[in-house]
N, C-alpha and C positions, 0 to 999 in steps of 0.2 A: 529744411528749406531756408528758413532763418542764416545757418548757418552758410551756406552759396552767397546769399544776399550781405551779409559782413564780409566773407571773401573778396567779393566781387568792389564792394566798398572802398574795403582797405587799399585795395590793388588800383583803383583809379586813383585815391591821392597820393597814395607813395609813389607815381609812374612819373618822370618828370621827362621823357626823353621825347617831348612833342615840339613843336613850335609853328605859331602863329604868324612866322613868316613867310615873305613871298621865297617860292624857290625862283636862284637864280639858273640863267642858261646864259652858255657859253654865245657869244656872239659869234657870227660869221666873220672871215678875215678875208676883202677880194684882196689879193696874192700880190701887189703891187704898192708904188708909191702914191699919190696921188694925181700925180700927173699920168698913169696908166701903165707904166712897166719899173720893174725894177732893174739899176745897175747890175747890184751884186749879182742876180738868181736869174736874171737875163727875162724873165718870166712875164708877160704881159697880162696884166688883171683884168681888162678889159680891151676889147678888141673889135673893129667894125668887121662885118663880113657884110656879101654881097646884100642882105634884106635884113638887119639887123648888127646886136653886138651878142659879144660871148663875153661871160664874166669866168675867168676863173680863181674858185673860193677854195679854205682852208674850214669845211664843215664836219667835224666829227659831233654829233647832237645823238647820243644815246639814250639819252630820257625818256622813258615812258610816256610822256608826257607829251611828247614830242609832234606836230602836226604839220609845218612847213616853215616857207619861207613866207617875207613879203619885202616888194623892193619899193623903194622909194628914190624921188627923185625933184630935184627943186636946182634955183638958180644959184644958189651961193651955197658953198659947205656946213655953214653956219642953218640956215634955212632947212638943211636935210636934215639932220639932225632932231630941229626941231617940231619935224611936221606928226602931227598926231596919227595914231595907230590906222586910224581909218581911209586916210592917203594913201596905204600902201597896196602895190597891185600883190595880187597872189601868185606863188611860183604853181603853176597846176604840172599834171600828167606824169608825178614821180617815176622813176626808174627805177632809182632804190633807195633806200635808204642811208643818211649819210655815218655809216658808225664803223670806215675805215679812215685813217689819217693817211688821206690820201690827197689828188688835188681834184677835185670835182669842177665839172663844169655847167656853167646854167646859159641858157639861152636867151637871149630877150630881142622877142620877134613878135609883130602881129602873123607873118607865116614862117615859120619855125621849120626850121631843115631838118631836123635832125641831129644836131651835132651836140647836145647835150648829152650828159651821162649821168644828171641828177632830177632834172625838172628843167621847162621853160615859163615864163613870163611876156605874157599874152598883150605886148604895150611897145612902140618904138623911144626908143631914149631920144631927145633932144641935146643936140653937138652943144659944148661948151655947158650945160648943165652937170648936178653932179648926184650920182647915185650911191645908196648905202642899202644893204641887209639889211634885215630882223627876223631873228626867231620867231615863230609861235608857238607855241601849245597851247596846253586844256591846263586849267585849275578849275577840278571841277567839269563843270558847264561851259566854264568861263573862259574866254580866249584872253591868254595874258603873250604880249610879247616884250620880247628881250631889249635891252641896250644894243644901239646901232654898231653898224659893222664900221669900219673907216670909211673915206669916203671918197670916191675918186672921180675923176674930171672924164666926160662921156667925149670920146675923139671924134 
């Protein structure tokens, strides 16, 4: 029995392949400049439709770890950025999961058409404000989210 118990010893302090830090995640990318569409890729990141906007992201989040989104939204670039975890709306009603590199699309509607392929975001965006992603997941119990996505100007 002795013998298991110096095993087991040994093997915790000679193991050094842990670490004490936060895991990072990959931030969300909405697909445009910040003014709302890109020259190059012709691509619109953010788009009004009839009762709402459409965000389209560059989300591939394979981590286990992994739990959604959360969008945030404030007057100046600078401001989004800074606003604490607890400001942000939650993406609900997933679809699927994002762990293709592909271009997924989120929703953000108080009534939500349908036109998502990832989730929607239950909140109408305010014109001339500016919106950003964040990961979340689990550490733990613990909800940790990510570094904000860019951040682009709501049309």
């Amino acid at each position: 029995m002795n013998y298991f118990f110096f095993l087991f010893l040994l093997l915790a302090i000679s193991c050094t392949n842990y670490s004490s830090q936060k895991i990072s995640i990959n931030p969300v990318i909405i697909l445009s400049t910040i003014e709302g569409s890109s020259e190059t890729t012709k691509i619109k990141g953010i788009e009004r439709t009839s009762n709402g906007h459409i965000l389209r992201v560059a989300a591939q989040n394979v981590e286990y770890t992994f739990k959604g989104y959360k969008l945030f939204q404030a007057p100046t670039e600078k401001e989004v950025f800074l606003l604490p975890k607890e400001n942000g709306i939650d993406c609900v009603n997933f679809i699927q999961r994002p762990n293709y590199g592909i271009i997924y699309i989120m929703e953000v509607s108080e009534n939500p058409r349908g036109l998502a392929n990832l989730c929607y975001f239950p909140i109408n965006l305010t014109q001339g404000y500016f919106v950003s992603i964040r990961v979340v997941s689990f550490i733990g119990i613990l909800e940790n989210v990510s570094s904000p996505s860019n951040a682009v100007k709501v049309p």
